[in-house]
C-alpha positions as CSV (number, residue, x, y, z in Angstrom):
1,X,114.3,-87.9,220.5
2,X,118.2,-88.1,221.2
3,X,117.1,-91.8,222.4
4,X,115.6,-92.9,219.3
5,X,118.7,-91.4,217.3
6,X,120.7,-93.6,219.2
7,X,118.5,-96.8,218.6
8,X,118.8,-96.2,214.8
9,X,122.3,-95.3,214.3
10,X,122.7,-98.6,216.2
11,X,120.7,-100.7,214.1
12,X,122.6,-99.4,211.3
13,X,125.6,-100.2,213.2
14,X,126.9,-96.6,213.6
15,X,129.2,-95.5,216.4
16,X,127.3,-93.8,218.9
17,X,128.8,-91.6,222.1
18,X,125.7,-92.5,224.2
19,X,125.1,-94.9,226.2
20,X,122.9,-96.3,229.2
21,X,124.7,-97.1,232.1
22,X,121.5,-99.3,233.6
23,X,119.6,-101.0,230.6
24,X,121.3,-100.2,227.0
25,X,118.4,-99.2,224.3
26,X,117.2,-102.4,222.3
27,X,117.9,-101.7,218.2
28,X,114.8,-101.0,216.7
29,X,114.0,-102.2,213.1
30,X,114.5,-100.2,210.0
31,X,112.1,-97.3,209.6
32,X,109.6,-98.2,207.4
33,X,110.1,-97.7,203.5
34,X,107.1,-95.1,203.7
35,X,106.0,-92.0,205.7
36,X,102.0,-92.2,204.4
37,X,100.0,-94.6,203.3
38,X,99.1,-95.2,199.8
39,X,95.5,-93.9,200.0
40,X,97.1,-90.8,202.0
41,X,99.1,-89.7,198.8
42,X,97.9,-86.4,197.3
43,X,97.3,-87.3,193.3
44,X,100.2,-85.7,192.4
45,X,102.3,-86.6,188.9
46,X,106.3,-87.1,189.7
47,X,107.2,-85.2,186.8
48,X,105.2,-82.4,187.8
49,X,106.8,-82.7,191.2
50,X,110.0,-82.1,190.0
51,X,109.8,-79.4,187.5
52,X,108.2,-77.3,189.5
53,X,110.4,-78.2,192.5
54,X,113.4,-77.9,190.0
55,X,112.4,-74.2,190.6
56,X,114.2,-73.8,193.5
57,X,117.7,-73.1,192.9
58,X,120.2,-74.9,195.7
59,X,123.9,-75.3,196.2
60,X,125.9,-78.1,195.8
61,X,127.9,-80.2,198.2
62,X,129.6,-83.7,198.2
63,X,129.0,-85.4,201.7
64,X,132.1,-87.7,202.9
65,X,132.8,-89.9,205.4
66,X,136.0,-92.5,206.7
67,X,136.2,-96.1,206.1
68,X,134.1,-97.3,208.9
69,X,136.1,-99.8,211.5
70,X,133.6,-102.6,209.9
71,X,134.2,-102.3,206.1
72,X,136.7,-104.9,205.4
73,X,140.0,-104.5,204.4
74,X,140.6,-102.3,201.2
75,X,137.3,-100.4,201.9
76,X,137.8,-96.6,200.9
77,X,136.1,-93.5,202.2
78,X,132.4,-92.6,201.3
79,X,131.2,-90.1,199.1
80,X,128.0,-88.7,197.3
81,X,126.5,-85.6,195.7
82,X,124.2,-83.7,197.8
83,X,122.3,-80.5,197.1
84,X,120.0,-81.4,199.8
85,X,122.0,-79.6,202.6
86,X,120.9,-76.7,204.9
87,X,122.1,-74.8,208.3
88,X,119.3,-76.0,210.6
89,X,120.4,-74.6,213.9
90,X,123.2,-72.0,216.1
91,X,122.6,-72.7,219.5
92,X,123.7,-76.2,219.5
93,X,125.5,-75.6,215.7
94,X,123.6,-78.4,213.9
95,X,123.4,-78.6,210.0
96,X,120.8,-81.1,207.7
97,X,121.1,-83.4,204.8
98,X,118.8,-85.5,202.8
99,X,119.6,-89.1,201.3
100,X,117.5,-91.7,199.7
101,X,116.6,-94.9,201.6
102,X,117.8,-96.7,198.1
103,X,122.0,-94.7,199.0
104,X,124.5,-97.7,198.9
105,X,126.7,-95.2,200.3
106,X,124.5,-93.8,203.4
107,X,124.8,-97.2,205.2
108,X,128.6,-97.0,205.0
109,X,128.5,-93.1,205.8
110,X,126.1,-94.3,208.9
111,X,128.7,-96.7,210.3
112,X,131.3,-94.3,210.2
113,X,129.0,-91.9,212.9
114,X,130.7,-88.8,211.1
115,X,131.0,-87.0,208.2
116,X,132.2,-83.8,206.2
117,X,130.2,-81.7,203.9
118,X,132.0,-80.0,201.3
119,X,130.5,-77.1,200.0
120,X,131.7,-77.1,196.3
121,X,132.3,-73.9,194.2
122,X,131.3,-72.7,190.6
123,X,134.3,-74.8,188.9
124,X,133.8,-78.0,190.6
125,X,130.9,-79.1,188.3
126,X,132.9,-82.3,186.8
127,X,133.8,-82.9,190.7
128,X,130.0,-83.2,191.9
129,X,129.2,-85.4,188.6
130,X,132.3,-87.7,189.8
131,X,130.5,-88.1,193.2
132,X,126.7,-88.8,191.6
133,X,127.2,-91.8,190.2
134,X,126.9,-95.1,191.6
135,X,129.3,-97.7,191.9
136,X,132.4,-96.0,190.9
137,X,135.7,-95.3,192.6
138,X,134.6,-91.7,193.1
139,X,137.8,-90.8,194.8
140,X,139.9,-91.8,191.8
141,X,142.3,-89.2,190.9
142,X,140.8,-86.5,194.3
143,X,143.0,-84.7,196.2
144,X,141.9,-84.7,199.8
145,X,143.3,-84.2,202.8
146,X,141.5,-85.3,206.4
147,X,138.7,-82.8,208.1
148,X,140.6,-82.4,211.4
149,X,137.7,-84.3,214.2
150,X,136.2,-86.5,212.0
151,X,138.8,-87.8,209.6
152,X,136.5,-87.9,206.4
153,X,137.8,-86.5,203.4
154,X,138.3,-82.7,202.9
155,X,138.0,-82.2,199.3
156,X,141.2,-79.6,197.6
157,X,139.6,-76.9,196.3
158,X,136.3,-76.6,198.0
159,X,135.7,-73.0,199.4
160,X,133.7,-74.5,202.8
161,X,134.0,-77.3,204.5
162,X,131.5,-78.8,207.9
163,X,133.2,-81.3,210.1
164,X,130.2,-83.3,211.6
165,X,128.8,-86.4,214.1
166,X,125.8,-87.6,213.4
167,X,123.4,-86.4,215.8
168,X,119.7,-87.7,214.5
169,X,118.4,-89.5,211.9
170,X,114.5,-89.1,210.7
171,X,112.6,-90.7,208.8
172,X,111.1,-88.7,205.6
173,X,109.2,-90.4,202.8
174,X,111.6,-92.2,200.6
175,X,114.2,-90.4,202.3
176,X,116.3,-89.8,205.6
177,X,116.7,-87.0,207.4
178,X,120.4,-86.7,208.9
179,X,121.1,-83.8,211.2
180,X,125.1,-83.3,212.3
181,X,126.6,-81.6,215.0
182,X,129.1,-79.4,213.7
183,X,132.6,-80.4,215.6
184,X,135.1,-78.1,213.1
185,X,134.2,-76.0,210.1
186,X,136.3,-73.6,207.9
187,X,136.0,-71.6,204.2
188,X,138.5,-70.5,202.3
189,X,139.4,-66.7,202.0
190,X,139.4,-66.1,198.5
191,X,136.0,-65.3,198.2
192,X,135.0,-68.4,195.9
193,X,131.7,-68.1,194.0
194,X,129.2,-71.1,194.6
195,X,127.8,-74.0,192.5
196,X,124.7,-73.7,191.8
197,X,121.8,-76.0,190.5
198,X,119.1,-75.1,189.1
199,X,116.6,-77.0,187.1
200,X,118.9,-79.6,186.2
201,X,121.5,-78.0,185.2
202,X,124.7,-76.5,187.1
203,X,125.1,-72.8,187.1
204,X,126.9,-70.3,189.3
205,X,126.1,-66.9,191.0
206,X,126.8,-63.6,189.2
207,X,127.5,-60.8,191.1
């Protein structure tokens, strides 16, 4: 498994830590756009999908990462909205997060090799609608400082932040599953409620 993590990231052109002193791994070819087949789909209607999906209330975080070494000159940090993150494991401390195959910004996240999640709070709604759109300067007019291993952005006024390497990518459907090692993580002790989303809308947690 580590193996084939290794083989992506490098086809992707992401800085990886491992390496084979004998033969190095050949790059293999970007996963393919689908998981199932066509005729394997259940006959299910998208909007249906996602209202009752839209059930499931989440939290909201912005994943960032450094100008990778190959971006050209001028290239910025990374950034995108993400509610699809999760704690996936202690014992090695790994965390999860989903992106779309069709992300202009997870190719430049996956050169980088790193990243930071910031775990955004209950007034940081205009911040997480800053990072969903596409094509814009989304760090025009941020205050961030750098996430002490990685060096991706640390967004002011987040309650949580995860400093990560990219550990694995997986392929899922029209998406990627990325799994991080966690090299640094810290919160903020003020006891800052969460933002929340639920069906399509942002809320936040009353206590």
């Amino acid at each position: 498994m580590a193996a084939t993590a290794v083989r992506y990231l490098r086809s992707v052109g992401a800085r990886t830590t491992t390496a084979s002193v004998d033969t190095p791994p050949q790059a293999l070819p970007r996963p393919q756009l689908r998981a199932v087949g066509d005729d394997e789909r259940a006959p299910l209607d998208r909007g249906e999908f996602r209202r009752v999906l839209g059930n499931f209330a989440t939290g909201v975080t912005v994943i960032t990462a450094p100008p990778a070494g190959d971006a050209g000159e001028g290239a910025g940090p990374a950034g995108f909205a993400c509610q699809s993150f999760a704690s996936l494991s202690l014992d090695p401390p790994l965390v999860s997060f989903m992106v779309a195959r069709t992300s202009t910004t997870w190719p430049r996240i996956a050169r980088a090799g790193v990243f930071c999640v910031n775990i955004l709070g209950a007034d940081q709604g205009d911040l997480c609608r800053a990072f969903a759109v596409s094509g814009a300067d989304k760090f025009a007019g941020v205050a961030y400082d750098a996430a002490p291993v990685s060096g991706s952005p640390r967004l002011a006024g987040a309650p949580a932040w995860v400093d990560c390497t990219i550990q694995a990518v997986h392929t899922g459907g029209d998406h990627l599953i990325v799994v991080g090692r966690v090299d640094a993580l810290g919160a903020t002790e003020d006891d800052a409620d969460p933002l929340l989303f639920h069906r399509g809308a942002f809320g936040r947690f009353t206590r």
